[in-house]
KOLLO-921157 format. One line per 3 residues: their letters; for each residue x, y, z of C-alpha. Coordinates in Angstrom, 1 decimal. Example, Ala and Ser with C-alpha at 12.3 -4.5 7.8 and 13.67 -1.06 7.14 Angstrom:
2
as	12.3,-4.5,7.8  13.7,-1.1,7.1
REM end
This chain:
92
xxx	-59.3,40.5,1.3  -56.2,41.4,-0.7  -53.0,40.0,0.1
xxx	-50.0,42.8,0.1  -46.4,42.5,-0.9  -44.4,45.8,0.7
xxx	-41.4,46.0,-1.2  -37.9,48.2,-0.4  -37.9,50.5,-3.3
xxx	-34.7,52.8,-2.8  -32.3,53.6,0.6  -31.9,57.3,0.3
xxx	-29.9,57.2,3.7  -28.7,55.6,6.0  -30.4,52.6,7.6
xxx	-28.7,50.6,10.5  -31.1,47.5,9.7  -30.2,44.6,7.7
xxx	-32.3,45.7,5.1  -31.5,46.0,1.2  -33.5,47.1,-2.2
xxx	-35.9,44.3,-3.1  -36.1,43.1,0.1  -40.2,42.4,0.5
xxx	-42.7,41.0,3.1  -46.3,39.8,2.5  -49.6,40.2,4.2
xxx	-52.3,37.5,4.2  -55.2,39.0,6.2  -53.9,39.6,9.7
xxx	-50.5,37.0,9.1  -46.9,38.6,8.1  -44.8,36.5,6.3
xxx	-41.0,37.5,5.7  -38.9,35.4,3.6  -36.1,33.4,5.6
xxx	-33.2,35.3,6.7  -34.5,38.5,6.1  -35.6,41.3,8.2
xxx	-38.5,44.4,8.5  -37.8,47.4,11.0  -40.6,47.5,13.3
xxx	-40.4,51.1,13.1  -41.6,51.7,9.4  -43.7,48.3,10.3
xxx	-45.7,51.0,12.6  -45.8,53.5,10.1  -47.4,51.3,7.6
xxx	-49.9,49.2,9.5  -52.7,52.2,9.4  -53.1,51.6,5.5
xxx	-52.5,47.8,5.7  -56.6,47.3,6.1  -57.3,49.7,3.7
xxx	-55.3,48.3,1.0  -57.2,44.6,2.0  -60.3,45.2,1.7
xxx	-61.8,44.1,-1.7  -64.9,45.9,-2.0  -64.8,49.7,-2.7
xxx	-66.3,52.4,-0.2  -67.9,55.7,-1.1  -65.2,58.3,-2.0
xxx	-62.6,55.1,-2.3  -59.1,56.5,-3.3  -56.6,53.6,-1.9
xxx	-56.9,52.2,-5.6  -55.4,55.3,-7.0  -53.1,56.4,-4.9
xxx	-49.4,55.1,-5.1  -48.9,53.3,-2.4  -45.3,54.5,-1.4
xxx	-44.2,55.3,2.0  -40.7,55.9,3.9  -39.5,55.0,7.1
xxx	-39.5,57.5,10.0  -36.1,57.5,10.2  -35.1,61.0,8.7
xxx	-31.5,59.8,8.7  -32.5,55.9,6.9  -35.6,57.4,4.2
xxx	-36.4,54.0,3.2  -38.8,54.1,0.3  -41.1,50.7,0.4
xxx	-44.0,49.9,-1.8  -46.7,48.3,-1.2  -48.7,46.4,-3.9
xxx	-52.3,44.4,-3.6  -51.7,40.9,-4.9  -54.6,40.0,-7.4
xx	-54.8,36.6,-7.4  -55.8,35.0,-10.9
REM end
């Protein structure tokens, strides 16, 4: 499996979490890991988690499009719009 790195990309509103640009968290298999002192909203958490196995899994299914697609997505929040990306870690 993939690991995953969602990143905050851009605040186009107003978000009343402690949350900033370049904030990030990673996923390793089922484990989130957020750096010390920092936060994710559970709230776009939810939104995101659908893809998260998606993104994972290493080998390609028929019709496979989650390597093409950008992998951007914003809170649910219509007043916060929090842009985060998320990114598979290819480890070397």
């Amino acid at each position: 499996m993939y690991k995953l790195k969602v990143t905050v990309e851009k605040i186009d509103g107003y978000c009343n979490q402690p949350i900033l640009v370049g904030d990030y968290f990673t996923l390793d298999g089922g484990k989130i890991m957020i750096p010390e002192g920092k936060h994710i909203c559970m709230w776009a958490l939810q939104s995101m988690m659908p893809i998260f196995p998606l993104l994972q899994r290493i080998e390609p299914q028929k019709g496979d499009w989650t390597g093409k697609a950008g992998q951007v997505f914003v809170c649910p929040d219509p007043k916060g719009q929090v842009h985060y990306r998320i990114e598979r870690i290819v480890e070397e």
